[in-house]
N, CA, C and O atoms as a GROMACS GRO file, in nm:
protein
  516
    1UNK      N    1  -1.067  -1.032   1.251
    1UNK     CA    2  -1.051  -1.078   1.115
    1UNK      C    3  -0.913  -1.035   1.065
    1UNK      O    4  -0.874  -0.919   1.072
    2UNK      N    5  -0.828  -1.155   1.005
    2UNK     CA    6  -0.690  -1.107   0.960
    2UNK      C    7  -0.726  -1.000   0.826
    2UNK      O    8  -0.827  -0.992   0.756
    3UNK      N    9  -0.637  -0.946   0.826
    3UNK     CA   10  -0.605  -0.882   0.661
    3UNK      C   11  -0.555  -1.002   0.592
    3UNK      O   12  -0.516  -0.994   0.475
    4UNK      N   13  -0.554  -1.093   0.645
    4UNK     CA   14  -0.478  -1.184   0.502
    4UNK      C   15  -0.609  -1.273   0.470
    4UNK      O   16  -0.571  -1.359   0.390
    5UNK      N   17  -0.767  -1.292   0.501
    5UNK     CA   18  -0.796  -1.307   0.490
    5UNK      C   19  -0.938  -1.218   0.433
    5UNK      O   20  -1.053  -1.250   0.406
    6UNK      N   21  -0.868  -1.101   0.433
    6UNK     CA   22  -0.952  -0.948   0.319
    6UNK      C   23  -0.882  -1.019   0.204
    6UNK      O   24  -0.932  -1.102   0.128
    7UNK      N   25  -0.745  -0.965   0.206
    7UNK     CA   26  -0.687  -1.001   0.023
    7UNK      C   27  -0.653  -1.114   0.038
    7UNK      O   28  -0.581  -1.168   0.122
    8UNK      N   29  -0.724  -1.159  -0.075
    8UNK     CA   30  -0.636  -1.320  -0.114
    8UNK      C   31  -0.521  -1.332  -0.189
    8UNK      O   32  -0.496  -1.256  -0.283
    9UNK      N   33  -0.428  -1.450  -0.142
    9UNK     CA   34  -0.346  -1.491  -0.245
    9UNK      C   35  -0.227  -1.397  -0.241
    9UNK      O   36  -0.182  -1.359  -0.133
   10UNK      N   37  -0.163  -1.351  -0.382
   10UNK     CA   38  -0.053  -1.240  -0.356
   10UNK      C   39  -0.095  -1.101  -0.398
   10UNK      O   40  -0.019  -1.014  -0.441
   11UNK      N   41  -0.260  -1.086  -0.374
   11UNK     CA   42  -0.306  -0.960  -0.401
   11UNK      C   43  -0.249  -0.827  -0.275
   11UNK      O   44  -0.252  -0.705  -0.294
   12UNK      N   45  -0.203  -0.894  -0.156
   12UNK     CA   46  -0.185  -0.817  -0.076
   12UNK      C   47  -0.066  -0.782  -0.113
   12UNK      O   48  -0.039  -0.668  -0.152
   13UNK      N   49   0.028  -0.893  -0.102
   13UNK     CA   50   0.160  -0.893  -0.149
   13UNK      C   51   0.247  -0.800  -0.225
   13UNK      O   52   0.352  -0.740  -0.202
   14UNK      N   53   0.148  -0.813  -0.342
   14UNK     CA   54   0.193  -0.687  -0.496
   14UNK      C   55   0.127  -0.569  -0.425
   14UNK      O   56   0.193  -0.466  -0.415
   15UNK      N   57   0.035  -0.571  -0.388
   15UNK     CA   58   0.006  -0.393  -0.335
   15UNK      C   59   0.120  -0.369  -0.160
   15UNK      O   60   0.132  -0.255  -0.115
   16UNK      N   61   0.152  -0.426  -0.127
   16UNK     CA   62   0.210  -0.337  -0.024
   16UNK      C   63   0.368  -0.325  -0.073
   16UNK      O   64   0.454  -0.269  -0.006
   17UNK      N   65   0.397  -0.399  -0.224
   17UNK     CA   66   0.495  -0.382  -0.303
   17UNK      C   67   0.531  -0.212  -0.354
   17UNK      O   68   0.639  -0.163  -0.388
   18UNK      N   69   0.392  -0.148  -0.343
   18UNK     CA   70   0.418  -0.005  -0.384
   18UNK      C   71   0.462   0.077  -0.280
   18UNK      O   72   0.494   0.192  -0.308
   19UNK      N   73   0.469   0.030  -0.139
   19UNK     CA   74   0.500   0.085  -0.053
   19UNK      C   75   0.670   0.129  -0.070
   19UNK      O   76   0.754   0.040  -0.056
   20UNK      N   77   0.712   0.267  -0.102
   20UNK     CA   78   0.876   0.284  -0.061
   20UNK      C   79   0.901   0.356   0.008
   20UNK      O   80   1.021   0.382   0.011
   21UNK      N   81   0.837   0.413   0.080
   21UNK     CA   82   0.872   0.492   0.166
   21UNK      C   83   0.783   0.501   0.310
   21UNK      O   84   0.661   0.487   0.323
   22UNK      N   85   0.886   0.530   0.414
   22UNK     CA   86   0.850   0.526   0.551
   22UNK      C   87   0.694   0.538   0.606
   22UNK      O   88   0.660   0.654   0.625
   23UNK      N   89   0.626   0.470   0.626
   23UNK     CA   90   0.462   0.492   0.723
   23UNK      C   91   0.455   0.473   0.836
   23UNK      O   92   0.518   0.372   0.870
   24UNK      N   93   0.412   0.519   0.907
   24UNK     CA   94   0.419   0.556   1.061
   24UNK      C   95   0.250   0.555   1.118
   24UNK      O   96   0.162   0.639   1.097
   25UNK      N   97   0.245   0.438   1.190
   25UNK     CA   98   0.082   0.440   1.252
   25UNK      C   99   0.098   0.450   1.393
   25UNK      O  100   0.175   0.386   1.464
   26UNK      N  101  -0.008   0.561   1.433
   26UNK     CA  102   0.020   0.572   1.552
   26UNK      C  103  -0.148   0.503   1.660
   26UNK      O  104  -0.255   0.559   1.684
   27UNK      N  105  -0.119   0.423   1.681
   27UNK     CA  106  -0.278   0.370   1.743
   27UNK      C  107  -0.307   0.412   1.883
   27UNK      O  108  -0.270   0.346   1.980
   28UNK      N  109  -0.375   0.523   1.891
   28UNK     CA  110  -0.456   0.570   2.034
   28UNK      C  111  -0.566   0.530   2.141
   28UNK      O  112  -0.650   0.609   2.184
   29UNK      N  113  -0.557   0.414   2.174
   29UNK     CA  114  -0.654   0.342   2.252
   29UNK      C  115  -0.733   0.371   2.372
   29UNK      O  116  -0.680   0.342   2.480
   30UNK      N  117  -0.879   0.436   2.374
   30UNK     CA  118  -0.914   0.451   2.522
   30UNK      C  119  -0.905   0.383   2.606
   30UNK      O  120  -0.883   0.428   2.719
   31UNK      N  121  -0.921   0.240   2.581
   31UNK     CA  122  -0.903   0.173   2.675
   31UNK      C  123  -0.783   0.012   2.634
   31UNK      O  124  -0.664  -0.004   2.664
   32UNK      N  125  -0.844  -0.047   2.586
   32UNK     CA  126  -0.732  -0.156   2.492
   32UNK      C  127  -0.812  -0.145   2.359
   32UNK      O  128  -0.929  -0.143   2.320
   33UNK      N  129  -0.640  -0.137   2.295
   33UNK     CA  130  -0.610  -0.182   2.183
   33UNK      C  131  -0.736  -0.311   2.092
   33UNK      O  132  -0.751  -0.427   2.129
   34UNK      N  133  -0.786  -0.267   2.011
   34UNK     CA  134  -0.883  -0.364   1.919
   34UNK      C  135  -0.815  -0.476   1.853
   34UNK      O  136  -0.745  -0.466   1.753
   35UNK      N  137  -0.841  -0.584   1.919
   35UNK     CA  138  -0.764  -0.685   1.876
   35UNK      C  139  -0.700  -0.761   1.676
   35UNK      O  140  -0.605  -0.817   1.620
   36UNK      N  141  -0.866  -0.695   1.643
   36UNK     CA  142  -0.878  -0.711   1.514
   36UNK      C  143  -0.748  -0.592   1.438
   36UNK      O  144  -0.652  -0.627   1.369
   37UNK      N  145  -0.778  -0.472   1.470
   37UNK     CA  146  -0.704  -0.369   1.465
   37UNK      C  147  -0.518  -0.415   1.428
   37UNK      O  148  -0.449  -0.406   1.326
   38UNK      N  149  -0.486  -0.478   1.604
   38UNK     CA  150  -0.353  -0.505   1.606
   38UNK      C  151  -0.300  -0.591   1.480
   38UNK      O  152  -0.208  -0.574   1.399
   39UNK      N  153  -0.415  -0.707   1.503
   39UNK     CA  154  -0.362  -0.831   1.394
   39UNK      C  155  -0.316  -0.807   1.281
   39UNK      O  156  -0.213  -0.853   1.231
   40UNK      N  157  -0.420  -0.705   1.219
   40UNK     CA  158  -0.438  -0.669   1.072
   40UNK      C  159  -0.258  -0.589   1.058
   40UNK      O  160  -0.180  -0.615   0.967
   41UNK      N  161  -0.236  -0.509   1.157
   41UNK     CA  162  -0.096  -0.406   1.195
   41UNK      C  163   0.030  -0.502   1.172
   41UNK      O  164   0.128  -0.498   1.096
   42UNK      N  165  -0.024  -0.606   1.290
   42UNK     CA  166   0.106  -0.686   1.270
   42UNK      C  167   0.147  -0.797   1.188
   42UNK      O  168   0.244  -0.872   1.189
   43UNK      N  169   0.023  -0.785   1.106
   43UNK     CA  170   0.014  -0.908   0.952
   43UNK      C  171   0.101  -0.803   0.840
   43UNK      O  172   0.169  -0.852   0.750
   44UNK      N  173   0.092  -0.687   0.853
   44UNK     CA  174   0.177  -0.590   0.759
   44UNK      C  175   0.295  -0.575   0.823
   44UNK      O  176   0.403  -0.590   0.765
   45UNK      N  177   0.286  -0.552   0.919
   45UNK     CA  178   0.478  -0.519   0.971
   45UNK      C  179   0.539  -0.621   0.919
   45UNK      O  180   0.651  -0.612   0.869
   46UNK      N  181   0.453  -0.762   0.927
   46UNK     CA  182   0.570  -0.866   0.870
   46UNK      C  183   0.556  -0.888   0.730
   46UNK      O  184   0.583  -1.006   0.707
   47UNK      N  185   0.520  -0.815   0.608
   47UNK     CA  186   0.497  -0.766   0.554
   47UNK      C  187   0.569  -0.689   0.450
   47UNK      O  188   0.601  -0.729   0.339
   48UNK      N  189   0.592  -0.552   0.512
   48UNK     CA  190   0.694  -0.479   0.488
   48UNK      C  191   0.746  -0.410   0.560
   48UNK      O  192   0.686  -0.374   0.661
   49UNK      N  193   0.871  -0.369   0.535
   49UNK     CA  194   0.972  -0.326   0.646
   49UNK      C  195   0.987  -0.144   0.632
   49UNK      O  196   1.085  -0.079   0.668
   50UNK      N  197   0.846  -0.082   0.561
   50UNK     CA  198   0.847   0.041   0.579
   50UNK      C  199   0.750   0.104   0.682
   50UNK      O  200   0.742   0.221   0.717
   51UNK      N  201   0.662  -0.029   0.732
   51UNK     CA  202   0.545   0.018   0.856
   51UNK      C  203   0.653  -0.030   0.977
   51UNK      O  204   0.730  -0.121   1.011
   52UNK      N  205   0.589   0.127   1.021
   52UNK     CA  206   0.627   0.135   1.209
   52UNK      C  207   0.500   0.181   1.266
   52UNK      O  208   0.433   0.274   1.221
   53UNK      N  209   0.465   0.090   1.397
   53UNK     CA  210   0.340   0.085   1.452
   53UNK      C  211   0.346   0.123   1.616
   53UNK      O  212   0.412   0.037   1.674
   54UNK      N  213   0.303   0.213   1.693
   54UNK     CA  214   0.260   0.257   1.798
   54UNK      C  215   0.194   0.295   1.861
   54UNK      O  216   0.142   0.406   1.842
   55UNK      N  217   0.163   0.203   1.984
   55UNK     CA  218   0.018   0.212   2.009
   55UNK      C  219   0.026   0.310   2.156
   55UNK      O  220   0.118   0.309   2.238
   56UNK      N  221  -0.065   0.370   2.160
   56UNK     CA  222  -0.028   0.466   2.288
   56UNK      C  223  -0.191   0.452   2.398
   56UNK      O  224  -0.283   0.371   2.384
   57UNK      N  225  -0.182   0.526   2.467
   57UNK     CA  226  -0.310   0.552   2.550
   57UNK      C  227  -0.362   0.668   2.531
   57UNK      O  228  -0.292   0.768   2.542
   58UNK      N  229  -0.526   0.677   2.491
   58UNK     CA  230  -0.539   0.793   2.409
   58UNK      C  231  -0.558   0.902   2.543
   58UNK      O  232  -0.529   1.019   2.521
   59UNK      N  233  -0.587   0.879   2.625
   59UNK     CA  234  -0.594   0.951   2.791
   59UNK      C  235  -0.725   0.927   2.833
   59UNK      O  236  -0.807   0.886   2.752
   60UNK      N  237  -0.746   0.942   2.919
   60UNK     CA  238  -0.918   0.931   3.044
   60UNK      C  239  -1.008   1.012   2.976
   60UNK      O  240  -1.124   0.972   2.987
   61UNK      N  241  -0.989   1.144   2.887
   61UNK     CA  242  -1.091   1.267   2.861
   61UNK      C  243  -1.138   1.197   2.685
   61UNK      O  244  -1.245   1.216   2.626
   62UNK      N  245  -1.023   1.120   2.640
   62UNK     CA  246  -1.085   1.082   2.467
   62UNK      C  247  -1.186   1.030   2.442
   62UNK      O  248  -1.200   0.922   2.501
   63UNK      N  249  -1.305   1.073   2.348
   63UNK     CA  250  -1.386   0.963   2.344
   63UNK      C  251  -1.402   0.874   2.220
   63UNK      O  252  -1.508   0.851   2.160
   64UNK      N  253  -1.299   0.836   2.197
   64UNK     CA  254  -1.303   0.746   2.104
   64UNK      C  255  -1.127   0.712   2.077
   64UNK      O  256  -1.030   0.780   2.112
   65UNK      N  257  -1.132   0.574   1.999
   65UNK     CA  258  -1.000   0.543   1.975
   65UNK      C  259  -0.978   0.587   1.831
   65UNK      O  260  -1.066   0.587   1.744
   66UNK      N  261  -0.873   0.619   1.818
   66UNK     CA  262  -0.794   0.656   1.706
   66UNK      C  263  -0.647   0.657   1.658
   66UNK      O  264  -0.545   0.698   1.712
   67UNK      N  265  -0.674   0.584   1.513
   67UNK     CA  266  -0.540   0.531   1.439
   67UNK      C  267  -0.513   0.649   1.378
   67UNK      O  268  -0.605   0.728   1.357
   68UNK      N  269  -0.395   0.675   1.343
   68UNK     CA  270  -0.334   0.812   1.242
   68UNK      C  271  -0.268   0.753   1.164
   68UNK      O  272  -0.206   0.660   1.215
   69UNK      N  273  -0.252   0.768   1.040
   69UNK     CA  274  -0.154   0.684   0.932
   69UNK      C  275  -0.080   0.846   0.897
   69UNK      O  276  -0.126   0.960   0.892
   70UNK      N  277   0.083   0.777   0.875
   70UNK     CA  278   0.132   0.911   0.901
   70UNK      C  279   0.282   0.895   0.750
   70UNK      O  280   0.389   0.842   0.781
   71UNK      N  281   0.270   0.922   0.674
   71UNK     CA  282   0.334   0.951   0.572
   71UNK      C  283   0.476   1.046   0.570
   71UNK      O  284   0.460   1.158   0.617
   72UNK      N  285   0.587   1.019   0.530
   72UNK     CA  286   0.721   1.073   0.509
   72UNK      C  287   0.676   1.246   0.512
   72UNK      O  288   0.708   1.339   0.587
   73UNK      N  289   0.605   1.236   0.414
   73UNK     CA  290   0.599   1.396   0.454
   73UNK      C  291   0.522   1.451   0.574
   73UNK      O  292   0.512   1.571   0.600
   74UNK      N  293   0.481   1.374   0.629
   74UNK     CA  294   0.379   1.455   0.749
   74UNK      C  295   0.245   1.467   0.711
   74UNK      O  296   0.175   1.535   0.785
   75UNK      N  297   0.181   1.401   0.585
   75UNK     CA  298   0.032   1.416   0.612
   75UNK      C  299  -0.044   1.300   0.668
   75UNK      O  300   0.019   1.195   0.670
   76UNK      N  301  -0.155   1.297   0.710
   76UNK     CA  302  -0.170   1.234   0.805
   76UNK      C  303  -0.307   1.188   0.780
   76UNK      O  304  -0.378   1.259   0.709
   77UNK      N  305  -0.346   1.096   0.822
   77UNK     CA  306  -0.496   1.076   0.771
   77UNK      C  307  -0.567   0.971   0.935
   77UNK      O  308  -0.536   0.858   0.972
   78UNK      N  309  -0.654   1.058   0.988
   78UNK     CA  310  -0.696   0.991   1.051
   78UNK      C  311  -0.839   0.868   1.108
   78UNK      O  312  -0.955   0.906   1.122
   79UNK      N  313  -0.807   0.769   1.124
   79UNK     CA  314  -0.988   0.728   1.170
   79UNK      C  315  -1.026   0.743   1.300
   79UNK      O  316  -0.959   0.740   1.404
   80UNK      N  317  -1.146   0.759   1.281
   80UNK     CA  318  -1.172   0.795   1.445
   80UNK      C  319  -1.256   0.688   1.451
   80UNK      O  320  -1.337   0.648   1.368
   81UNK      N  321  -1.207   0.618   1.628
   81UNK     CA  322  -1.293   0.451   1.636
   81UNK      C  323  -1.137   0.388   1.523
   81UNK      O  324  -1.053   0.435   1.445
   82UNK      N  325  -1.172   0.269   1.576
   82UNK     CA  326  -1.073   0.140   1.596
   82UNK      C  327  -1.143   0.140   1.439
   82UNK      O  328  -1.260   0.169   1.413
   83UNK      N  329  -1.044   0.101   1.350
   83UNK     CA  330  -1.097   0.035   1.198
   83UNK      C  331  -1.162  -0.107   1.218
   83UNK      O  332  -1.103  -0.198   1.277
   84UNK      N  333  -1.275  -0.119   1.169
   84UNK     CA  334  -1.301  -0.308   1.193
   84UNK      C  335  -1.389  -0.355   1.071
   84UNK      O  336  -1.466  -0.287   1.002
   85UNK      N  337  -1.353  -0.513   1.060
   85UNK     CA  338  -1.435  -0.522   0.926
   85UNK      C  339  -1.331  -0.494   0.839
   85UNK      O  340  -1.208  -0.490   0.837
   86UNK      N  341  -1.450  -0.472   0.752
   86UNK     CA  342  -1.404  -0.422   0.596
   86UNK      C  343  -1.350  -0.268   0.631
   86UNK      O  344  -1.276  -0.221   0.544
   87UNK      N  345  -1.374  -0.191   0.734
   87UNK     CA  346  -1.245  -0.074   0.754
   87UNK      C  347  -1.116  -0.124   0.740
   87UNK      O  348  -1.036  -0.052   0.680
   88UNK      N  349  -1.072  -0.243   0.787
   88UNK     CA  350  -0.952  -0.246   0.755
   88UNK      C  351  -0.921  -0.290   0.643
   88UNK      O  352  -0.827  -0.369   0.636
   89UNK      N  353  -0.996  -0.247   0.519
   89UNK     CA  354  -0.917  -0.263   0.435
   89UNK      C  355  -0.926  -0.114   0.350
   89UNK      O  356  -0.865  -0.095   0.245
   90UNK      N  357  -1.001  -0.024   0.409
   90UNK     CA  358  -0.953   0.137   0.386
   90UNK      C  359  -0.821   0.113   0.459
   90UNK      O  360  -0.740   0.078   0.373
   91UNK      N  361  -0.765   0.117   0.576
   91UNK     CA  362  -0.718   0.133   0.666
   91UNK      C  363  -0.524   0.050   0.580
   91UNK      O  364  -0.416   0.107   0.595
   92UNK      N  365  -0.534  -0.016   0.541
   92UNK     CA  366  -0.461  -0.095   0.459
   92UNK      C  367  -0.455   0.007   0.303
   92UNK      O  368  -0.339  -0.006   0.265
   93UNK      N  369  -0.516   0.080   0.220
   93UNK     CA  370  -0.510   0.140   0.140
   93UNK      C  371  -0.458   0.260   0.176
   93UNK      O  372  -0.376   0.324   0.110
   94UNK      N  373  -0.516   0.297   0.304
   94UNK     CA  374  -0.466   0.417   0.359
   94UNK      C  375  -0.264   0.405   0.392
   94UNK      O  376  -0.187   0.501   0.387
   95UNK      N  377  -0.239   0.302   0.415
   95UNK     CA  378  -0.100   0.273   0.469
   95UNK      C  379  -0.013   0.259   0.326
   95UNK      O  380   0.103   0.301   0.322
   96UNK      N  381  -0.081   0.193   0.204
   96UNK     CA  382  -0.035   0.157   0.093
   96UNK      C  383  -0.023   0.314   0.020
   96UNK      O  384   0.075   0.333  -0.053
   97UNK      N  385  -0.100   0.400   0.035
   97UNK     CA  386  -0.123   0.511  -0.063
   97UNK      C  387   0.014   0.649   0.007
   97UNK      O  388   0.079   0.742  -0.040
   98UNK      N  389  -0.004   0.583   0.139
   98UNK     CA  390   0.011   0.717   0.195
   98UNK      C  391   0.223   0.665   0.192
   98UNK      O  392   0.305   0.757   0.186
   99UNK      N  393   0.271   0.517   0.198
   99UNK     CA  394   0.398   0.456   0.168
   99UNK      C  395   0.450   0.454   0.006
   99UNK      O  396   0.551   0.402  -0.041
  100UNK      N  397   0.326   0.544  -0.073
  100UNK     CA  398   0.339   0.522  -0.225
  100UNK      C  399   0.439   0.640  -0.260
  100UNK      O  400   0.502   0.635  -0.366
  101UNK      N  401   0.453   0.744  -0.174
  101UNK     CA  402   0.533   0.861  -0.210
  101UNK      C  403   0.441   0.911  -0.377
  101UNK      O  404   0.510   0.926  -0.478
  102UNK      N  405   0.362   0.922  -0.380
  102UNK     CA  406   0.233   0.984  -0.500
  102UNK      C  407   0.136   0.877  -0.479
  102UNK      O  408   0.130   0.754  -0.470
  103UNK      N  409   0.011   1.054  -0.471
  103UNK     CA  410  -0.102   1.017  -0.489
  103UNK      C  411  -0.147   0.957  -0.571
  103UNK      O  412  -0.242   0.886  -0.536
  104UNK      N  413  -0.119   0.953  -0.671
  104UNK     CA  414  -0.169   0.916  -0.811
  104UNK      C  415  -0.311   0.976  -0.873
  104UNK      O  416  -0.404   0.935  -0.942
  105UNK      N  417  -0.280   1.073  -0.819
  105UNK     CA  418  -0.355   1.234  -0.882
  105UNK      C  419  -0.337   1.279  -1.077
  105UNK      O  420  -0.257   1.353  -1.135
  106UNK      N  421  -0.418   1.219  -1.113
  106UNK     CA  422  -0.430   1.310  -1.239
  106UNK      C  423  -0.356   1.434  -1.214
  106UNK      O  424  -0.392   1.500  -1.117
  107UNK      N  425  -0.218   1.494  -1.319
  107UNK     CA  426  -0.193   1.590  -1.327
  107UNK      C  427  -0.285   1.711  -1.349
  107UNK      O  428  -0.228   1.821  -1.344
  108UNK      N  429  -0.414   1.709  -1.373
  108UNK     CA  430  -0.501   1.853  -1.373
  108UNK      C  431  -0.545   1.851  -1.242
  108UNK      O  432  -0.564   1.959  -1.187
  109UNK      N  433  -0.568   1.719  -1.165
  109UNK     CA  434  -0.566   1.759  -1.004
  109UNK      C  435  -0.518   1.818  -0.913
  109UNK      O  436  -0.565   1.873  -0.813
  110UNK      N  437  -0.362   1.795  -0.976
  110UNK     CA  438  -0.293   1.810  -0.874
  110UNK      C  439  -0.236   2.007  -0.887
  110UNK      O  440  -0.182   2.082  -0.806
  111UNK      N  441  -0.283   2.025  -1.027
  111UNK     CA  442  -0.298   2.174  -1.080
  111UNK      C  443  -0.423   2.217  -0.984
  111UNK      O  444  -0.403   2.298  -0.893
  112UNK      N  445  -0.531   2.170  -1.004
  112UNK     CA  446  -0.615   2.247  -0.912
  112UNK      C  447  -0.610   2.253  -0.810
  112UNK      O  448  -0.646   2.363  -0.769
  113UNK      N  449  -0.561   2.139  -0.685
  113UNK     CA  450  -0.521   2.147  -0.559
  113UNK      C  451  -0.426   2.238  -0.479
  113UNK      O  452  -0.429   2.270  -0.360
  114UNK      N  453  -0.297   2.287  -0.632
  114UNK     CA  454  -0.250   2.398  -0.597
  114UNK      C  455  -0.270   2.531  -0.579
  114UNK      O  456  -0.212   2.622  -0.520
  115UNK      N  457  -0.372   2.517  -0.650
  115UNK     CA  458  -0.436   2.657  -0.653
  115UNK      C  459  -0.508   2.678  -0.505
  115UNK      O  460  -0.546   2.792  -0.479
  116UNK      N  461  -0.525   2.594  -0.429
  116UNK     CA  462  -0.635   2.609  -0.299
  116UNK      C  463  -0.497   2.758  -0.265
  116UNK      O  464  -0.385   2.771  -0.313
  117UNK      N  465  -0.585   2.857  -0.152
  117UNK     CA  466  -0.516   2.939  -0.137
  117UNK      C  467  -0.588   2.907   0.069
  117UNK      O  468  -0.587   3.002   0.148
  118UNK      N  469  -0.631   2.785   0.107
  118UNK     CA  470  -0.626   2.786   0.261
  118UNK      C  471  -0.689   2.608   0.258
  118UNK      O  472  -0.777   2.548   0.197
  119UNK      N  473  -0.564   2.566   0.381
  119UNK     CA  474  -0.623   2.416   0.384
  119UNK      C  475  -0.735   2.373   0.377
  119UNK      O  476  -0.836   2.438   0.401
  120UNK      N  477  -0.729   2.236   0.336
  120UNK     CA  478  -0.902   2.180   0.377
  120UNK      C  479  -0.918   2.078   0.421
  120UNK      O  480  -0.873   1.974   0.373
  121UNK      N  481  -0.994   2.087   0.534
  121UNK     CA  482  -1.007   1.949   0.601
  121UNK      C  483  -1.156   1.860   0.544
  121UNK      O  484  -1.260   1.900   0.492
  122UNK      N  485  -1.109   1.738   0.579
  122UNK     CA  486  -1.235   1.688   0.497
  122UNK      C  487  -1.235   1.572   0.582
  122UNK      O  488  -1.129   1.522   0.618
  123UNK      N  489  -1.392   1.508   0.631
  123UNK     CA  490  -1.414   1.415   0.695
  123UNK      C  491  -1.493   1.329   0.636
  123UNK      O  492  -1.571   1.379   0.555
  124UNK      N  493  -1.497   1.218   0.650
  124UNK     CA  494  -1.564   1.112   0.546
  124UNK      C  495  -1.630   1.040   0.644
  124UNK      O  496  -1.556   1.028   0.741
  125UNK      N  497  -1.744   0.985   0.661
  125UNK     CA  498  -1.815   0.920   0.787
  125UNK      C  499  -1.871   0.810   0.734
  125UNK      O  500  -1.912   0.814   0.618
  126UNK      N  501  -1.881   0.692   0.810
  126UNK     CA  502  -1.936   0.563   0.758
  126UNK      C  503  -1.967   0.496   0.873
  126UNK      O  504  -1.903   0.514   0.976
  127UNK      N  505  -2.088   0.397   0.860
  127UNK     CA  506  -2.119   0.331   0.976
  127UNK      C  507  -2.132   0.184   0.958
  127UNK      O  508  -2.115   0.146   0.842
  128UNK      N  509  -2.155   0.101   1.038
  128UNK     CA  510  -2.096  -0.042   0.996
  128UNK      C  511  -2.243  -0.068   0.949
  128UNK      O  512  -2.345  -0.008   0.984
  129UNK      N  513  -2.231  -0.170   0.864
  129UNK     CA  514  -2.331  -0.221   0.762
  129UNK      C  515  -2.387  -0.360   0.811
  129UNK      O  516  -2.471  -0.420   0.743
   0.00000   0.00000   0.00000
């Protein structure tokens, strides 16, 4: 399924408009690359000219494929398993948010987040519907 057929019209358009800064996807494939996956990748590269996309071999021992969306500063957000479906359009928010250079964190958020005094990892799990 394309991404241009998730957003219609120039809804995609104006949102990957917020993109200014550099995103970096790195796609880890156990075996090949998810076709749906690529399309959606290379419907944005042409797109905008701040996604760079690389797809690697995740090795013989991985068990599962995995995309990393990778942001100017180095944070990184990963899915584990190929995005499909309506994932790719987390997967597309994930590239838009993370090229936004701000979260768009309520300033009392972003007060309390400073206060953390040790990272936190956080995993979000979903299964196809």
């Amino acid at each position: 399924m394309s991404i241009l057929k998730i957003y219609q019209g120039q809804a995609l358009q104006q949102a990957l408009a917020e993109i200014v800064a550099p995103v970096e996807v790195i796609y880890f494939a156990v075996d090949q690359p998810e076709p749906d996956t690529l399309a959606t990748l290379a419907d944005l590269i042409a797109l905008t000219a701040h996604l760079s996309v690389t797809t690697q071999s995740a090795g013989p021992t991985a068990p599962a494929d995995r995309v990393i969306v990778r942001s100017q500063a180095g944070r990184e957000l990963v899915f584990v398993g190929a995005p499909l479906g309506l994932e790719l359009a987390a997967l597309v928010s994930a590239i838009i948010v993370a090229g936004r250079g701000d979260s768009g964190l309520l300033p009392a958020t972003r007060q309390a987040l400073a206060r953390l005094q040790t990272p936190v990892h956080l995993e979000v799990f979903t299964t196809p519907t």
